[in-house]
N, C-alpha and C positions, 0 to 999 in steps of 0.2 A: 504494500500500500504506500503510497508517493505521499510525504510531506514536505508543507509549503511553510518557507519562514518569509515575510513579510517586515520589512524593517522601513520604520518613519522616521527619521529625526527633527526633532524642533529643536530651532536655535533658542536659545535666551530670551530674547525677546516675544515670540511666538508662545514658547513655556510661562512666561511673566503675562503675556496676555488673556492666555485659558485661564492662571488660577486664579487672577484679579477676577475672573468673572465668575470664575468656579464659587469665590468668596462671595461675591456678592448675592448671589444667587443662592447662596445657601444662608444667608442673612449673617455673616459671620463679621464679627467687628474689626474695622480694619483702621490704621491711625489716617489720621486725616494729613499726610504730607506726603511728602517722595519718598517713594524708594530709594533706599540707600545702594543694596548690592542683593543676589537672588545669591545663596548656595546650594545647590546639587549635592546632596550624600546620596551614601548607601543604608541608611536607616533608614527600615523600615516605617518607623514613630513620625520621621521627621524627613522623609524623601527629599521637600523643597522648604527653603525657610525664607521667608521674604523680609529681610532687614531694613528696618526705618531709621531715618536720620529723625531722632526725636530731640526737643530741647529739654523736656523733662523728666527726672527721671522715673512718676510716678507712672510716666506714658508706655501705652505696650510699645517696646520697642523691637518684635520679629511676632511673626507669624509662622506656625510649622504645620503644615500640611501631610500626612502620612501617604503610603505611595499608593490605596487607593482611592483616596481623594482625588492625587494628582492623574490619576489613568481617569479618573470619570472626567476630570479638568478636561483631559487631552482627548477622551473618547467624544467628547460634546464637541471639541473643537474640532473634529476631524466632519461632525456633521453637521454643524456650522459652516464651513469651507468644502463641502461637496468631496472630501477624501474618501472614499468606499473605505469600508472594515464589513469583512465578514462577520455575522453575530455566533458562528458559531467557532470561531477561533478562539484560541487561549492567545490573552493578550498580559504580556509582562513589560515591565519597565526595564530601562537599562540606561543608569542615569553615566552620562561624561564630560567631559571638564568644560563641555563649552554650550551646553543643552542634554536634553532627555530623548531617547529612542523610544520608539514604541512597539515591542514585537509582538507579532503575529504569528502562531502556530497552529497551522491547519492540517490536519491528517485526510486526505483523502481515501473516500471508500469508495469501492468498486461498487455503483450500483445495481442493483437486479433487472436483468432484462437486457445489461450494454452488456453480458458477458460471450452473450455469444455475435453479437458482432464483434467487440475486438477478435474473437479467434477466426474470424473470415479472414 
């Protein structure tokens, strides 16, 4: 049976756009200035952390997003932007130094009925 890996990558900017809106949409409180700098880990708790340049210090200054927050982030944004994703893929993150991958693992199965024309 033939599997398919399927790799997206978002730059920085792209990944900073989904979860701005991933937050907002999930009503999540976010500070009211700039972004300072995004970090990309491999923690799972804290996938993306979006850092604020805050003046004070009772202010939240980071936001952490766990990785699947940041996949529903990027899975909306992909159907936002007309990117096809298969629904029945396993889809995993794969976070690197300069944006986030988004993989896709599809296993193809031979359906019933094409078996015997492949063997024509």
């Amino acid at each position: 049976m033939p599997v398919e890996l399927r790799k997206i990558l978002f730059a920085e900017e792209e990944l900073q756009a989904a979860v701005i809106d991933y937050c907002l949409r999930s009503k999540m409180r976010l500070p009211e200035t700039n972004i300072d700098s995004v970090d990309i880990t491999e923690d799972a708790e804290a996938c993306v952390v979006l850092n604020y340049a805050t003046e004070s210090p009772s202010d939240v200054s980071d936001v952490k997003l766990s990785r699947d927050q940041v996949a529903a982030a990027l899975i909306r944004y992909c159907g936002e932007h007309n990117i096809p994703l298969p629904r029945s893929g396993r889809k995993m993150l794969q976070p690197g130094d300069d944006g986030v991958a988004l993989l896709i693992n599809i296993h193809w199965e031979r359906r019933k009925g094409k078996e015997s024309d492949a063997a024509q």
